[in-house]
C-alpha positions as CSV (number, residue, x, y, z in Angstrom):
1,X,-62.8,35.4,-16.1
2,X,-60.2,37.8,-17.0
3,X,-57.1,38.5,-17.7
4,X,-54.3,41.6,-17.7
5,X,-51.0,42.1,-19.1
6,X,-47.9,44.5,-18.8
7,X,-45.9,46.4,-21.0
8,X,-44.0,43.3,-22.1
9,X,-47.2,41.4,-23.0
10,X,-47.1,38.8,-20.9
11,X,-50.5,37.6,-19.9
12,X,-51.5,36.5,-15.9
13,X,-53.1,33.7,-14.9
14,X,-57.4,34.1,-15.3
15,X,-59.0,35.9,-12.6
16,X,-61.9,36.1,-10.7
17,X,-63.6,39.4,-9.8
18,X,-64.9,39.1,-6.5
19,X,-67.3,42.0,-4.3
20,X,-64.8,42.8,-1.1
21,X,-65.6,41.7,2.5
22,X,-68.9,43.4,3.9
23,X,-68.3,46.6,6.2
24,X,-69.4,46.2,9.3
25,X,-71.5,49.9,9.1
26,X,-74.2,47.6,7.2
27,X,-73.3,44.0,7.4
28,X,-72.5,43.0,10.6
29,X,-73.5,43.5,13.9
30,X,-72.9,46.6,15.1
31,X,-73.4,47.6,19.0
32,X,-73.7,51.1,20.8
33,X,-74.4,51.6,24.5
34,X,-76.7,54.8,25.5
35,X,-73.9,55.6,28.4
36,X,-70.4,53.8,27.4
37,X,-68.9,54.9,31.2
38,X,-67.6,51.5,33.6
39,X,-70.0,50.8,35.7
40,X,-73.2,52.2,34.0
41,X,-76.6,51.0,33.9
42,X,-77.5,51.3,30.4
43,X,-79.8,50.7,27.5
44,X,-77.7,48.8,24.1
45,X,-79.0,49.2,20.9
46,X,-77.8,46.1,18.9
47,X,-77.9,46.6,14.9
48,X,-77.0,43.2,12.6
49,X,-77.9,42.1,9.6
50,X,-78.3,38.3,9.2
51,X,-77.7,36.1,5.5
52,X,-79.6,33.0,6.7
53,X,-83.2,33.5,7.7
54,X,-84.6,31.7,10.9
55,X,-88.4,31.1,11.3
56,X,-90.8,31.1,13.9
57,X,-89.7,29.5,17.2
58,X,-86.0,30.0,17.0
59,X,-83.4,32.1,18.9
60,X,-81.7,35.0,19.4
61,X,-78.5,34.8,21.8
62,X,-76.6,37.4,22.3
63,X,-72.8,37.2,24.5
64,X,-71.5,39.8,26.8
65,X,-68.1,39.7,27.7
66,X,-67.3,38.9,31.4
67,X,-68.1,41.5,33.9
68,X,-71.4,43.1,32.2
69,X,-74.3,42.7,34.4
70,X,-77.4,41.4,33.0
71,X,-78.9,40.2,36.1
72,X,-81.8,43.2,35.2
73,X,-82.0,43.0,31.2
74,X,-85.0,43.3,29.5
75,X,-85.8,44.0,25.8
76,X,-87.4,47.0,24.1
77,X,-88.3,47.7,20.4
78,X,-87.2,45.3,18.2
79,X,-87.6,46.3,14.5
80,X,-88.7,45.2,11.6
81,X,-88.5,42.0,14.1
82,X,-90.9,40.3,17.0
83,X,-88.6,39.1,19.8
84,X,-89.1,37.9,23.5
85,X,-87.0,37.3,26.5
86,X,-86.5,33.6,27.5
87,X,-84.0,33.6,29.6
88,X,-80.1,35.1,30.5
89,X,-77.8,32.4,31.1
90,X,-74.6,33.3,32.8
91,X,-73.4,36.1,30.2
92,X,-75.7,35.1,27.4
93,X,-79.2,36.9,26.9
94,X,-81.5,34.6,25.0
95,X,-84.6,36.0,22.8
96,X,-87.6,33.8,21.3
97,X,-88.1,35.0,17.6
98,X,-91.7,35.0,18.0
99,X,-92.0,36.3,13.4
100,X,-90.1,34.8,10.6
101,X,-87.1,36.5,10.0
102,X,-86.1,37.0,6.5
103,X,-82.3,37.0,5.2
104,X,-81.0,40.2,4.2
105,X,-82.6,41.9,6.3
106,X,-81.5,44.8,8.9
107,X,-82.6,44.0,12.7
108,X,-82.2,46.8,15.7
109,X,-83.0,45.3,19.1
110,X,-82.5,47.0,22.0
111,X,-81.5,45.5,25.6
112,X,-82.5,47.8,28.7
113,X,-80.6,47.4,32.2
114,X,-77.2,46.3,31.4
115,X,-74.8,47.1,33.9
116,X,-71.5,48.0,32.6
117,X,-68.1,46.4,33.0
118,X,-65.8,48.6,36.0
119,X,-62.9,48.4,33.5
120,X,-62.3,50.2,30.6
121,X,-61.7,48.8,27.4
122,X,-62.2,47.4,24.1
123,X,-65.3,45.0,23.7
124,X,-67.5,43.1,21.1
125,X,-70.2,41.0,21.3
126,X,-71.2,37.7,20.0
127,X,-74.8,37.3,18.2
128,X,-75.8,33.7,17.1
129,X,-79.1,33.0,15.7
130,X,-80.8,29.4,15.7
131,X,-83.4,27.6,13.7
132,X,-86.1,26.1,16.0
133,X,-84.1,23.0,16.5
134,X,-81.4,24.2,18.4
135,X,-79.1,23.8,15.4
136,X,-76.7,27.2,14.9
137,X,-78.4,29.3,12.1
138,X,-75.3,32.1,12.0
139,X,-73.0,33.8,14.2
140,X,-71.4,37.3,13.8
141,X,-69.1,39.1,16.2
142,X,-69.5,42.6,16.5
143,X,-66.9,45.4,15.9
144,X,-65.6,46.8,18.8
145,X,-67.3,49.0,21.5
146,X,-65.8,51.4,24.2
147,X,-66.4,51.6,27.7
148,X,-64.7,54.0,29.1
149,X,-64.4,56.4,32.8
150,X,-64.8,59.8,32.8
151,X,-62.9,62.3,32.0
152,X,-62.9,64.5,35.6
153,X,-62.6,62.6,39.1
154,X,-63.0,64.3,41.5
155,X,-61.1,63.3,44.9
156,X,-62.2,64.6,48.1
157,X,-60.3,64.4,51.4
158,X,-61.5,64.3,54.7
């Protein structure tokens, strides 16, 4: 505990020093699409960072907001981690954790065939892990993405 005081000497209540909030560039989940324009098909490289750790025979989900297509999704490297898919239900792409994954520890999986949204905007997605059980290990929300349309049409008229 401590304590501070101003030029009149009069003393605060004790303190607490606490470390701030993580940042999202290494806590966190942090998305990036290979091609961010609406209507893409598209590889997403998902970086997060869990605190609990989930063994063996639990879950991965990961939640796209409405209007991504993952009627096509598979998965590609996964690192340090061993994932599989099992299964995409509605906008929710589910991976058996087929390793123990420690706390602590920084995981990049990345998610081939998504089809972008058709309009623009602001997006995050939702990753939850769970233990073997079903039971809800963690869940993080991602910071936000772009998807955007490019910056030239070009109109023709017949």
């Amino acid at each position: 505990m401590h304590t501070t005081t101003d030029a009149d000497d009069t003393y605060s209540a004790p303190f607490e020093i606490v470390s701030p909030a993580p940042c999202d560039g290494w806590l966190g989940l942090n998305v990036t699409p290979a091609d961010n324009l609406a209507g893409a098909l598209t590889i997403y490289r998902i970086n997060f960072t869990t605190f609990k750790p989930v063994k063996k025979g639990g879950h991965i989900n990961i939640t796209f907001p409405a209007g991504f297509s993952l009627t096509n999704v598979s998965v590609g490297p996964c690192s340090p981690c061993e994932v599989s898919l099992d299964s995409v239900i509605g906008q929710t792409v589910v991976l058996d954790i087929l390793a123990d994954m420690p706390s602590k520890t920084r995981y990049k999986i990345t998610l081939n065939n998504i089809k972008n949204t058709l309009m623009p905007d602001e997006y995050t997605l939702t990753l939850n892990t769970t233990y073997a059980n079903g039971t809800l290990a963690e869940s993080i929300t991602s910071a936000y993405f772009s998807i955007t349309v490019p910056s030239e049409v070009t109109l023709r008229m017949r």
